[in-house]
C-alpha positions in Angstrom: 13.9 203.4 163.9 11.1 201.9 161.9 10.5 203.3 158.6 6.8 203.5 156.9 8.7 202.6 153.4 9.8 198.4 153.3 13.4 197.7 151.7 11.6 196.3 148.4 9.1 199.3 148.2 12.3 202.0 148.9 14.1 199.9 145.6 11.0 200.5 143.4 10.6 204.3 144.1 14.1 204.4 143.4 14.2 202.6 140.1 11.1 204.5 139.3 12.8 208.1 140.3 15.5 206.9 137.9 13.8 206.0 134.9 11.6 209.5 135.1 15.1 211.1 134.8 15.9 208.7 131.6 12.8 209.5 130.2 12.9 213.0 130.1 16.8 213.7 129.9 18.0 215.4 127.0 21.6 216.2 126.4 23.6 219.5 127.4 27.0 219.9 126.5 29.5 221.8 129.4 32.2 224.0 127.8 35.4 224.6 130.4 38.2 227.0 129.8 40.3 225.9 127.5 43.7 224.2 128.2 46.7 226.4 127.6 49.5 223.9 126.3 53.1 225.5 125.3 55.0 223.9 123.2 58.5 225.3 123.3 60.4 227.9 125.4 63.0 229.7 123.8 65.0 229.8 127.2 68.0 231.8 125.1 65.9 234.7 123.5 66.6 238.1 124.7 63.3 240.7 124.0 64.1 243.8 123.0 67.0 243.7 120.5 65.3 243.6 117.1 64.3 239.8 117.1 60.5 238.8 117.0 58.7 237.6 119.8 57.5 233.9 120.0 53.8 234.0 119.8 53.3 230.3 118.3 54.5 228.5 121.1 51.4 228.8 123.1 47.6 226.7 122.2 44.8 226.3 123.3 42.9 223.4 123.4 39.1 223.6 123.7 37.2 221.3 126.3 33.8 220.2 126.5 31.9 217.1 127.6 28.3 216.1 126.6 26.3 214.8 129.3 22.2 214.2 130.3 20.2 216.4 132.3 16.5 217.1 133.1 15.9 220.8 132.2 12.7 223.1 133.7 12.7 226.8 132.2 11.6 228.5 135.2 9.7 231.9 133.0 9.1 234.6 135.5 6.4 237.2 134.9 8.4 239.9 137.3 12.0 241.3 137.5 13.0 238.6 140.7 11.5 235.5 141.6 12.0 233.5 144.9 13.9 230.1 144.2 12.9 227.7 146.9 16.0 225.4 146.2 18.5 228.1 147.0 16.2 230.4 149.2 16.5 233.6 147.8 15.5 235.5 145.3 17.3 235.6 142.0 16.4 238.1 139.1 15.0 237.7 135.8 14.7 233.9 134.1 15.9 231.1 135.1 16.9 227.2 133.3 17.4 224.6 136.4 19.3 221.6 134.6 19.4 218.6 137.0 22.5 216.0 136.2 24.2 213.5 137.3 27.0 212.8 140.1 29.9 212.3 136.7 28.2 215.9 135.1 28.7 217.4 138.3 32.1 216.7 139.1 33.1 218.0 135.4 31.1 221.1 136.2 32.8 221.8 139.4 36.5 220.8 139.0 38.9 221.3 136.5 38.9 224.4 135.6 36.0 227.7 135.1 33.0 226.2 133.5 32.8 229.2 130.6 29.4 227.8 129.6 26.6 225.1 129.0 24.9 225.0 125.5 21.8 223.2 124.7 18.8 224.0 122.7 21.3 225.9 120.5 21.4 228.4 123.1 24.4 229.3 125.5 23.9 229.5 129.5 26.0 230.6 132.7 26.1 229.0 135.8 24.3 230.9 138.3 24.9 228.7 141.9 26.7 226.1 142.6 25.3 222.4 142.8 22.2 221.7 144.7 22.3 217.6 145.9 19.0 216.6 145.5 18.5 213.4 146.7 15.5 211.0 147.2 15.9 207.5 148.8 19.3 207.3 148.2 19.0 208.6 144.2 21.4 211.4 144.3 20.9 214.0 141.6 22.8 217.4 141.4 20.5 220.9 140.4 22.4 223.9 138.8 20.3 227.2 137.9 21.8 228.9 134.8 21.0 232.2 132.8 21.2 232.4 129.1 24.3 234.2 127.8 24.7 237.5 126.7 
């Protein structure tokens, strides 16, 4: 099938489509349950008769990754708004944070995504990732809410 975009034309949008995201990324930082890491097990302790419990043996060790998105604050003068990119209608405000394929994959495995800070504020994720792609520039679009 012939295509109205040449090979050399479909390159330049694409290095084009990328540098608008490098222009206008800013950094977010994605904060995932913490790790639970034990490091002993008493396996002879018997609870119950008079001796203490062992509470130190369990830490937790906080994870988070910094990473570059795009981000839109999408105000909304009523109580729901129709999002196109999800079709249907979501209430009260929205931030849509466009990422990266690496951002992405930390935001979806590993773990519950607790939150994702930026502009000193905290925000939860509200759908899952949107692929947005254009040409062959894959991008991946979250909608999040600010924390209460």
């Amino acid at each position: 099938m012939a295509s109205l975009i040449s090979d050399s034309e479909k390159a330049e949008l694409q290095t084009i489509f990328e540098d608008i995201f490098d222009t206008f990324k800013r950094e977010i930082t994605v904060h995932k349950e913490p790790k639970k890491v034990i490091s002993s097990i008493d396996v002879n302790h018997i609870f119950g008769y008079g001796e203490p419990s062992q509470e130190q043996n369990i830490t937790f060790v906080p994870r988070s990754k910094n990473f570059s998105a795009t981000i839109t604050y999408k105000m909304t003068a009523a109580d729901t708004a129709y999002i196109q990119d999800i079709n249907s209608y979501v209430p009260g405000d929205l931030v849509k944070i466009k990422v990266e394929e690496a951002a992405k994959d930390y935001i979806m495995s590993g773990g519950a995504t607790e939150y994702v800070e930026f502009d000193n504020k905290k925000f939860n994720l509200v759908t899952d990732d949107i692929e947005s792609n254009f040409l062959g520039v894959c991008f991946h679009i979250f909608f999040l809410r600010v924390a209460k």
